[in-house]
C-alpha positions as CSV (number, residue, x, y, z in Angstrom):
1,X,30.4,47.9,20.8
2,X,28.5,50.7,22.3
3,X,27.0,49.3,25.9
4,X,23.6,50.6,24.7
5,X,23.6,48.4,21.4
6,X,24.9,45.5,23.3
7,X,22.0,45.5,25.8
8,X,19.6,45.7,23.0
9,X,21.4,43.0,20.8
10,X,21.0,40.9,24.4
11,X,17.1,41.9,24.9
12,X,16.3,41.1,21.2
13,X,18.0,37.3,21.3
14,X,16.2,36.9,24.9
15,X,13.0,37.9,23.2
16,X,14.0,35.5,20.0
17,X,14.4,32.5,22.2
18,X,11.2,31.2,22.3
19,X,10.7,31.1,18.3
20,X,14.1,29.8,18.2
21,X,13.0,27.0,20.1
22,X,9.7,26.7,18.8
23,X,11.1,25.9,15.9
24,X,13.7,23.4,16.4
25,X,10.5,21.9,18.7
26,X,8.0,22.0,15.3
27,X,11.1,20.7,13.1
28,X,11.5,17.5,15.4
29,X,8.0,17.1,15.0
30,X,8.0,17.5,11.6
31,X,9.7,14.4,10.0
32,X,10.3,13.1,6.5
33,X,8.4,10.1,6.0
34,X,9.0,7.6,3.1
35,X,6.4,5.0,2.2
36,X,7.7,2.6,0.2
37,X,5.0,0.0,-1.5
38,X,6.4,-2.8,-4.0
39,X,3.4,-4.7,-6.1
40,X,2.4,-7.8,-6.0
41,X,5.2,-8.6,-3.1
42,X,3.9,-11.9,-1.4
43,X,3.8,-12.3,2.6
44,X,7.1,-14.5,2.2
45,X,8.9,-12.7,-0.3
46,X,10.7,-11.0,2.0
47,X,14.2,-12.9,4.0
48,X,12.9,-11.7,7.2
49,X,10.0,-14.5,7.1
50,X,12.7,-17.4,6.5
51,X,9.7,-19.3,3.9
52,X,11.9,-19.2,0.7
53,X,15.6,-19.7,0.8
54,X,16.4,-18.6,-2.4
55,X,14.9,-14.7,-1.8
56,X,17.4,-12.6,-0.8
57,X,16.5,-9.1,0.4
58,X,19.0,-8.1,2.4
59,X,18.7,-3.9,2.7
60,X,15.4,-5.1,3.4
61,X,16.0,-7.0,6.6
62,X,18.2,-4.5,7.6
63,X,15.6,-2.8,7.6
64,X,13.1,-4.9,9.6
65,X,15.6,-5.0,12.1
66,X,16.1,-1.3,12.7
67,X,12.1,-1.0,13.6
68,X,8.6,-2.7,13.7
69,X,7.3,-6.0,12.0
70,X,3.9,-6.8,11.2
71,X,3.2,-10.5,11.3
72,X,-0.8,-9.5,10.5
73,X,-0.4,-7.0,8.2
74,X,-3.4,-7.3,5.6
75,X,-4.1,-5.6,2.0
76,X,-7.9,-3.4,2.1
77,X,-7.6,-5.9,-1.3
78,X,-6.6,-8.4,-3.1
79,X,-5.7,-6.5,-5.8
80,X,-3.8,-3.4,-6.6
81,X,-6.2,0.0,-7.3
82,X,-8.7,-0.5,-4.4
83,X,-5.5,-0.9,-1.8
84,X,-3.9,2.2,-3.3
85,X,-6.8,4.3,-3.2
86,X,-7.4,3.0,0.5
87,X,-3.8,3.8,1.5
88,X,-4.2,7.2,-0.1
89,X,-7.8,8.1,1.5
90,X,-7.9,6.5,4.9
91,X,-11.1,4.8,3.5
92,X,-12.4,1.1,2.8
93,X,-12.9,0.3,-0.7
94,X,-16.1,-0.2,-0.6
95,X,-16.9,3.0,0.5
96,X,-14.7,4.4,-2.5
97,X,-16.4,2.6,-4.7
98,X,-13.2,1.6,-6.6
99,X,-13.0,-2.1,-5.3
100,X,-11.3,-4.2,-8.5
101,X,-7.9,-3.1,-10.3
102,X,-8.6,-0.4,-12.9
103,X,-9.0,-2.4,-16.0
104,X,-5.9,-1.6,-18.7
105,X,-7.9,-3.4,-21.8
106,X,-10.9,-1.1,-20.6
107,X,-13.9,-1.1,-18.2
108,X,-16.3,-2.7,-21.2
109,X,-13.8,-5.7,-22.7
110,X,-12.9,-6.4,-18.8
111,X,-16.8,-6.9,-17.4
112,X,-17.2,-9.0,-20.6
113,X,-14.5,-11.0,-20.2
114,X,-15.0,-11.4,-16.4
115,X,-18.9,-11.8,-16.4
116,X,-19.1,-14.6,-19.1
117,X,-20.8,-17.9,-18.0
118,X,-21.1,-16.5,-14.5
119,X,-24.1,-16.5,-12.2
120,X,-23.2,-13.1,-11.2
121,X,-21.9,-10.3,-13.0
122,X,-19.5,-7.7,-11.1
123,X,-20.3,-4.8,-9.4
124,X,-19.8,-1.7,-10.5
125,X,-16.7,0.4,-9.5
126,X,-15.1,3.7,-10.4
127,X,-12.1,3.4,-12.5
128,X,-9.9,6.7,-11.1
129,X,-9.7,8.3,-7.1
130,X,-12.2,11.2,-7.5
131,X,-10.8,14.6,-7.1
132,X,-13.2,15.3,-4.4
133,X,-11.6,12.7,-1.8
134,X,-8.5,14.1,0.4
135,X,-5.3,12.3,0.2
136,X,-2.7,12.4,3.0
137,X,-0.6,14.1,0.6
138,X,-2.7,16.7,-0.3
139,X,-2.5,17.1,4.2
140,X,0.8,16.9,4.5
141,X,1.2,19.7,1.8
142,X,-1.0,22.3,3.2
143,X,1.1,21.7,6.4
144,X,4.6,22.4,5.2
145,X,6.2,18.7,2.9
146,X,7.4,18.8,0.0
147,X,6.1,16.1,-1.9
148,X,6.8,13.6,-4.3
149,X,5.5,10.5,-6.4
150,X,7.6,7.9,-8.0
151,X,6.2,4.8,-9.8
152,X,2.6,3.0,-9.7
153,X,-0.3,5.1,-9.1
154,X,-3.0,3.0,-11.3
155,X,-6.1,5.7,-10.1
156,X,-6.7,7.4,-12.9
157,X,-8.6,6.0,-15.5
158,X,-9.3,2.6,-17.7
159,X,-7.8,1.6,-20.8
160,X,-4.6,2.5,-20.5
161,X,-3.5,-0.4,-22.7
162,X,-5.2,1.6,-25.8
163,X,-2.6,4.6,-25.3
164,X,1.1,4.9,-26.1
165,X,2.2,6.4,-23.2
166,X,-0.3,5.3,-20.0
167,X,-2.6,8.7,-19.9
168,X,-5.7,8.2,-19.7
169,X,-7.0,12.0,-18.0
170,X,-4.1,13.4,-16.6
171,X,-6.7,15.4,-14.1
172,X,-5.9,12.5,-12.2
173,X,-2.2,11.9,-12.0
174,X,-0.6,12.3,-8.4
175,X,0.3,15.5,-8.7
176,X,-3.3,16.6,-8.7
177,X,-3.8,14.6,-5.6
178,X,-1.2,16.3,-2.9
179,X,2.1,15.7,-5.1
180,X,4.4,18.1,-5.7
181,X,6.5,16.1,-8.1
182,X,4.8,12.9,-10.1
183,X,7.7,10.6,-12.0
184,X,5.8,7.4,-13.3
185,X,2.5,7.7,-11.9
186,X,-0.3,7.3,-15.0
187,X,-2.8,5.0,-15.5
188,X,-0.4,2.2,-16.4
189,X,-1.3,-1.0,-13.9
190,X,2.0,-2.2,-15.3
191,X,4.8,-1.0,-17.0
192,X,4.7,-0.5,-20.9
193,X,8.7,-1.3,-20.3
194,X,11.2,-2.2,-17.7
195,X,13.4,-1.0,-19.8
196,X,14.1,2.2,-21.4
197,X,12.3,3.4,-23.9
198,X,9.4,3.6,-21.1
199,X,6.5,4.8,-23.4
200,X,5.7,7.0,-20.4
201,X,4.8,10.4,-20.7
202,X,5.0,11.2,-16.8
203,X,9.0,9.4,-17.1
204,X,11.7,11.0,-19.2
205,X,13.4,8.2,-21.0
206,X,16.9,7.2,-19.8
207,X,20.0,5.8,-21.0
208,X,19.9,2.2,-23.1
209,X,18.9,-0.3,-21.3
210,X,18.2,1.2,-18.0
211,X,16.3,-0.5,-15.5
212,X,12.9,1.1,-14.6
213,X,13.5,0.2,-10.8
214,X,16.9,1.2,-11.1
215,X,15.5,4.8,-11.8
216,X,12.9,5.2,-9.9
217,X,15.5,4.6,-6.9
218,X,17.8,7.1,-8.2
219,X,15.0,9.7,-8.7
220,X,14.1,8.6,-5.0
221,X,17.7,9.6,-4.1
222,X,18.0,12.9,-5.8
223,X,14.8,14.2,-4.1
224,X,15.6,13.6,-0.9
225,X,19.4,14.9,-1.6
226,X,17.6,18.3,-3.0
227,X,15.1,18.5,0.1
228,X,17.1,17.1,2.9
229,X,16.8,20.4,4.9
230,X,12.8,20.6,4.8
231,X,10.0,18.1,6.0
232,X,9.3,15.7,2.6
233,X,7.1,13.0,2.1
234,X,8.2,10.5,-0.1
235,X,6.1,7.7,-2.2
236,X,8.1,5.0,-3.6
237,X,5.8,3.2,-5.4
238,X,7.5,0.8,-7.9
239,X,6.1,-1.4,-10.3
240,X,8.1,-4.4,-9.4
241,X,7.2,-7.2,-9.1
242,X,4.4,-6.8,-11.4
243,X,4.7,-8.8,-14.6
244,X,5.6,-8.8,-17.3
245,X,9.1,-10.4,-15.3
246,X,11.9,-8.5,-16.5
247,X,14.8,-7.8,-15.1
248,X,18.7,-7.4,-15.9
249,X,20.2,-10.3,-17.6
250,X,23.2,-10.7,-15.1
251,X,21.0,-10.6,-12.3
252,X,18.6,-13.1,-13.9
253,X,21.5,-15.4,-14.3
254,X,22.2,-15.0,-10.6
255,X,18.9,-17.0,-9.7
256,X,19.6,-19.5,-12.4
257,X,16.8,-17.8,-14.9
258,X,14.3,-17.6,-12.1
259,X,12.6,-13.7,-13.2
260,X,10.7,-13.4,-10.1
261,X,13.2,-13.5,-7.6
262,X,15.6,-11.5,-10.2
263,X,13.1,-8.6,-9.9
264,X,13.2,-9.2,-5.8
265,X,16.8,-8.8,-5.8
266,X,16.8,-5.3,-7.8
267,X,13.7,-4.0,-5.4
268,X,15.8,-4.8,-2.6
269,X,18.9,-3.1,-4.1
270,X,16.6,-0.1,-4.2
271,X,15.4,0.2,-0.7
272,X,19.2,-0.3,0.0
273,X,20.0,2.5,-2.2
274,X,18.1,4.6,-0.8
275,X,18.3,3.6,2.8
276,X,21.9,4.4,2.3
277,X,21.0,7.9,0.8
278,X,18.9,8.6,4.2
279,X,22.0,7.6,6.3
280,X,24.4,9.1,4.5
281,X,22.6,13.0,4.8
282,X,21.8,12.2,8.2
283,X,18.2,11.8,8.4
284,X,18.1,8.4,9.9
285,X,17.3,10.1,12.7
286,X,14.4,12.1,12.3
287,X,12.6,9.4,9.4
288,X,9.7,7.4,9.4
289,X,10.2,4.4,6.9
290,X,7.0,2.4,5.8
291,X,7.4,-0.8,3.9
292,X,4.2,-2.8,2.3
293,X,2.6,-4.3,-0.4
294,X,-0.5,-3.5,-2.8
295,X,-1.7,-7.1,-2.6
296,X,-0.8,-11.1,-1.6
297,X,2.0,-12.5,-3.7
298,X,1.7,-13.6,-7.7
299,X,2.8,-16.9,-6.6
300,X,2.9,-19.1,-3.5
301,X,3.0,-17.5,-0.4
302,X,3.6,-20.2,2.5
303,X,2.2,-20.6,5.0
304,X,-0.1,-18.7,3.8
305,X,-3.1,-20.3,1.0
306,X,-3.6,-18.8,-2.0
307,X,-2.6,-15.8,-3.5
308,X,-3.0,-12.3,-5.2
309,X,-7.1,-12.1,-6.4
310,X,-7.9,-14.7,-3.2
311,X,-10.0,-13.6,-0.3
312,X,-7.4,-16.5,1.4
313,X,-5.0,-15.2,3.4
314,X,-2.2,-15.5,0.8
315,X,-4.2,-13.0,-1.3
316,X,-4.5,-10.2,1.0
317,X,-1.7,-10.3,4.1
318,X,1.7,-8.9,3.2
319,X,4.7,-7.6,4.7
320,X,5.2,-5.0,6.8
321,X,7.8,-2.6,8.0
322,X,8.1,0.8,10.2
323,X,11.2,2.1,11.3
324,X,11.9,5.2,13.1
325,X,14.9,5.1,14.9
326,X,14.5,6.5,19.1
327,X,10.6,6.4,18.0
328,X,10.3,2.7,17.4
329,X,11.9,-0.1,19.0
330,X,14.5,-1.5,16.9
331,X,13.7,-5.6,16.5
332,X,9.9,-5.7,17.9
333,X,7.3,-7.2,16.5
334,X,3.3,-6.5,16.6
335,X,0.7,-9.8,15.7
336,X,-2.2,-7.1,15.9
337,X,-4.0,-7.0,12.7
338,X,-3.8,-3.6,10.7
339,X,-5.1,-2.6,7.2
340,X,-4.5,0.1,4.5
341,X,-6.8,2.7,5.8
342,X,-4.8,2.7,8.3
343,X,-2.0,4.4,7.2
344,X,-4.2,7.9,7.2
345,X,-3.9,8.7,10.3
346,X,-0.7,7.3,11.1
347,X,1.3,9.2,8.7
348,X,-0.8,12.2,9.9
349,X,-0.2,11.7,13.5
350,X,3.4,11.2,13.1
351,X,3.9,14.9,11.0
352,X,1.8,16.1,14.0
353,X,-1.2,16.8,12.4
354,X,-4.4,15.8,14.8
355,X,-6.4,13.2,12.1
356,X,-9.5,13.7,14.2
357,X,-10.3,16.7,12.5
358,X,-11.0,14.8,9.0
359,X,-14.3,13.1,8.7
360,X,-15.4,9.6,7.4
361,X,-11.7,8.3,8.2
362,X,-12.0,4.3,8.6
363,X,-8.8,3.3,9.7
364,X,-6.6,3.8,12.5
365,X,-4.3,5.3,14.0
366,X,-1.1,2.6,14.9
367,X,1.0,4.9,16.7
368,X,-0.6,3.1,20.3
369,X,0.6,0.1,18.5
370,X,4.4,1.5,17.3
371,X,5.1,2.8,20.8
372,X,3.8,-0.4,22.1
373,X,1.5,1.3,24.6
374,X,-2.3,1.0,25.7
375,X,-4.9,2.7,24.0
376,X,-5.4,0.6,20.6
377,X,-8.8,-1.1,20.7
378,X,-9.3,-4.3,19.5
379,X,-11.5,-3.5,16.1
380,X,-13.3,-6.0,13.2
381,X,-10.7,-5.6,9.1
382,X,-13.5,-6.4,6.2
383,X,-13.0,-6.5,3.0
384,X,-15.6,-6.6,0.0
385,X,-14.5,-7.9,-3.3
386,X,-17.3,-8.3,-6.0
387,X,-15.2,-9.4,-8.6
388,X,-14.3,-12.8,-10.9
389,X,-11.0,-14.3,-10.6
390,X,-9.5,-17.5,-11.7
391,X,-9.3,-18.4,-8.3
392,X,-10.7,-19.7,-5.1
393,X,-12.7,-17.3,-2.6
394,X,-12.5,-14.7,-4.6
395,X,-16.3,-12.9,-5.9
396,X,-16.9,-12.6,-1.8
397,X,-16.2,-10.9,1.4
398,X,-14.5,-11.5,4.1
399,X,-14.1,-9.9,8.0
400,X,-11.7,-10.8,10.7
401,X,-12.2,-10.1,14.1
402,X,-9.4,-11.4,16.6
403,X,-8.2,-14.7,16.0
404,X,-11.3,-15.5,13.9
405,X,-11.8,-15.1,10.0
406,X,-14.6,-15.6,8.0
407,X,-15.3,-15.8,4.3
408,X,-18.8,-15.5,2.5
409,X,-18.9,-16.1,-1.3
410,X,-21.1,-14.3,-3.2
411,X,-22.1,-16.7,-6.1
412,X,-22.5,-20.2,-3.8
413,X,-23.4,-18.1,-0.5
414,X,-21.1,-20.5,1.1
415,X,-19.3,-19.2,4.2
416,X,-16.2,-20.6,5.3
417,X,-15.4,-20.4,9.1
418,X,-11.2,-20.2,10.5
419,X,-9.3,-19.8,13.4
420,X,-6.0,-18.6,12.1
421,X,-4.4,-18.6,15.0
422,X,-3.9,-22.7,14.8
423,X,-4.7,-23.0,11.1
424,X,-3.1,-20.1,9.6
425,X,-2.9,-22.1,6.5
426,X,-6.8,-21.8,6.8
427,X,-7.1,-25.7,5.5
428,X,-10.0,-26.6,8.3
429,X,-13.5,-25.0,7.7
430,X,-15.0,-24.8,11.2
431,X,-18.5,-23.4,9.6
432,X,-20.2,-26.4,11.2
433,X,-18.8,-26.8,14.5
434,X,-18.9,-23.3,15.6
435,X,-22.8,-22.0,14.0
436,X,-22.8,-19.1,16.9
437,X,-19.4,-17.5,15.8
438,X,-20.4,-18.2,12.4
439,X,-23.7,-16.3,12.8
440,X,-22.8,-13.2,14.6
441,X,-19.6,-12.9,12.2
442,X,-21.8,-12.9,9.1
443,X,-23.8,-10.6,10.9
444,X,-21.2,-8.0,11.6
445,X,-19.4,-8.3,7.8
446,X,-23.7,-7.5,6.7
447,X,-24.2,-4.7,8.7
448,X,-20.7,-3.2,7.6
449,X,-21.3,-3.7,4.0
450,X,-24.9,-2.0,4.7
451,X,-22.7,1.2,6.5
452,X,-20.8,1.6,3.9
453,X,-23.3,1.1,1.2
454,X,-21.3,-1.7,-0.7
455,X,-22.3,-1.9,-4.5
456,X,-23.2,-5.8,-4.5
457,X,-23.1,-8.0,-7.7
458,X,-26.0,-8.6,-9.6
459,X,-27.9,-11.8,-11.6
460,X,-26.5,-12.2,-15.0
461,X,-29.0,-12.3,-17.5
462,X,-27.1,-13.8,-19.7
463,X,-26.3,-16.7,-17.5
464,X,-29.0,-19.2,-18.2
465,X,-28.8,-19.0,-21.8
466,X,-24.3,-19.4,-21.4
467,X,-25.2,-22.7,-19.1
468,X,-27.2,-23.7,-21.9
């Protein structure tokens, strides 16, 4: 090699050096993050909480080992659509507007159902995310991730039940809202099938008899195998453990015909697949895996009281995982209380994008909380939730501030007063023994619903003449 050409070879890597490293700099701060949200999963559905014997998630342990537990993780609902949306947004939703699941037998047959013989009729709430709000997706997008959808979305319109494959207005399927690739996501709140045929028009069918979870693990797999060398985000959404309960026969069998913890087992196969898949490419590494729930549990979730609908504690906390190997400590645990808006600006500040800079955000950043550091202040969760169920304390709101919860119900405008740090199972109304904490907490859950201009429920005209 001519001296001359070897000088400049040397001057033009010298002069490359800084992008070189720039780059491996932006690519380790540009990680793949994976969200994973099962439906309907109950606080103690999970092994790790040692509640119900016969669950067995064992990927899923595996994976609560390897990074964060939250023992006061909470749902921004009860119910499905206004935690999604919340997730998605960064936002309350009452300041969405979308604050009951979107109705599958349609908006009208739902408020008539719901409304009939009550004192108070429902508020009214969108039935889809609006195009106009910004998703974390559509952030993480315009900054570099590939992106991908697979399973429940339930944003995008009402009476999904009427159609024969689960669109309602496709304008408002995920991959209008930041996703590159949507597999599964409609307006479906649950699955036409578990089983192929899935009468899915965003979900190619698959062989006989193939399990939905099944493939929406696979299709996980496959996206991170093709994207492995570029920053992705990842939304593993599934419909389990939504009813109807279905699940493989032989696994069925292997809980003695119990469905439920049948469709457990195969969620937790999933996660394991596709924990496995992250290993396997060597990502581990540079991942950050999120584990939660829509809502509280279908069934009993103990300690807890109550469950999915209930403004009780067993309707709206649920697990919750992070794990990001040489980021979080493997095996540690946080009691602090966090909600869905939260994830926001967490996933935002972990791809290294400054969440700051977007307005109207109501949650929280938890990476204070993840590196187990100062600098997380102690903040008021609320929930609003105008709706009817079959249940207690639901038709309400609720706000929790420290160790102290209250509860005010809308129709009887009774408030219910507990400490859940030494009555978790919240069995001991303190209303009347502590009026001061009772006052100024009411106070705080008004002024919030005020802020965020909370559509309230209304007299039912009809109500008189049904008592009658």
């Amino acid at each position: 090699m001519n001296p001359r050409d070897s000088k400049a070879s040397i001057l033009l890597f010298l002069a490359l050096v800084p992008f070189l490293l720039s780059a491996e700099i932006g690519k380790e701060q540009a990680p793949n993050i994976i969200f994973i949200l099962a439906d309907d999963l109950g606080y103690s559905d999970v092994g790790y909480i040692n509640q119900k014997p016969k669950v067995q998630t064992p990927n899923i342990d595996e994976l609560a080992k390897s990074g964060m537990i939250f023992t006061n993780a909470y749902t921004a609902s009860p119910v499905c659509s206004p935690t999604r949306a919340s997730i998605m947004t960064g936002k309350y939703p009452a300041t969405l507007q979308l604050t009951c699941h979107i109705p599958g037998i349609g908006m009208q047959p739902y408020l008539d159902r719901m409304n009939k013989k009550k004192q108070l009729m429902e508020a009214e709430f969108v039935d889809r995310l609006p195009l106009e709000e910004t998703t974390f997706a559509e952030v993480l997008k315009e900054n570099g991730y590939k992106t991908a959808f697979m399973g429940k979305w339930h944003l995008a319109g009402e009476g999904s039940q009427k159609t024969t494959d689960g669109v309602v207005d496709a304008m408002f399927h995920p991959d209008r809202q930041g996703f590159d690739i949507n597999i599964g996501g409609c307006a479906y709140g649950q699955p036409a099938s578990y089983f192929s045929p899935y009468k899915n028009a965003t979900i190619a069918h698959g062989a006989e008899k193939e399990y939905l979870t099944d493939r929406l693990g696979t299709e996980a797999c496959n996206f991170i195998e093709k994207n492995r060398n570029k920053p992705f985000l990842l939304c593993l959404w599934t419909y389990t453990v939504h009813t109807p309960l279905r699940a493989p026969q032989e696994i069925i069998e292997k809980y003695n015909g119990n469905k439920y913890l049948a469709m457990i087992d195969k969620l937790d196969e999933n996660v394991g697949k596709l924990l496995e898949k992250v290993n396997e490419l060597g990502l581990k590494d540079n991942t950050l895996i999120i584990l939660y729930s829509d809502n509280g549990g279908l069934f009993e979730n103990p300690p807890l009281n109550n469950h999915k609908g209930s403004l009780y504690e067993g309707g709206i906390r649920v697990p919750l995982i992070m794990s990001y190997p040489g980021k979080i400590l493997a095996g540690s645990t946080c009691d602090v209380p966090v909600t869905s808006p939260d994830f926001f600006p967490t996933i935002l500040e972990t791809a290294g994008i400054l969440s700051k800079k977007y307005e109207n955000l109501e949650g929280k950043n938890l990476w204070p909380l993840l590196f187990q550091k100062d600098g997380f202040e102690e903040r008021a969760i609320f929930w609003h939730f105008p709706h009817h169920r079959n249940t207690e304390k639901a038709m309400g709101a609720a706000v929790r501030a420290g160790k102290w919860k209250l509860i005010w119900e809308y129709e009887s405008d009774k408030l219910s007063l507990f400490n859940l740090e030494e009555d978790v199972g919240e069995t001991k109304n303190l209303a009347n023994i502590n009026p001061q904490k009772l006052k100024g907490l009411h106070k705080k859950l008004k002024t919030w619903l005020i802020k965020t201009n909370a559509a309230m429920p209304q007299p039912n005209p009809n109500y008189k003449e049904s008592k009658n």
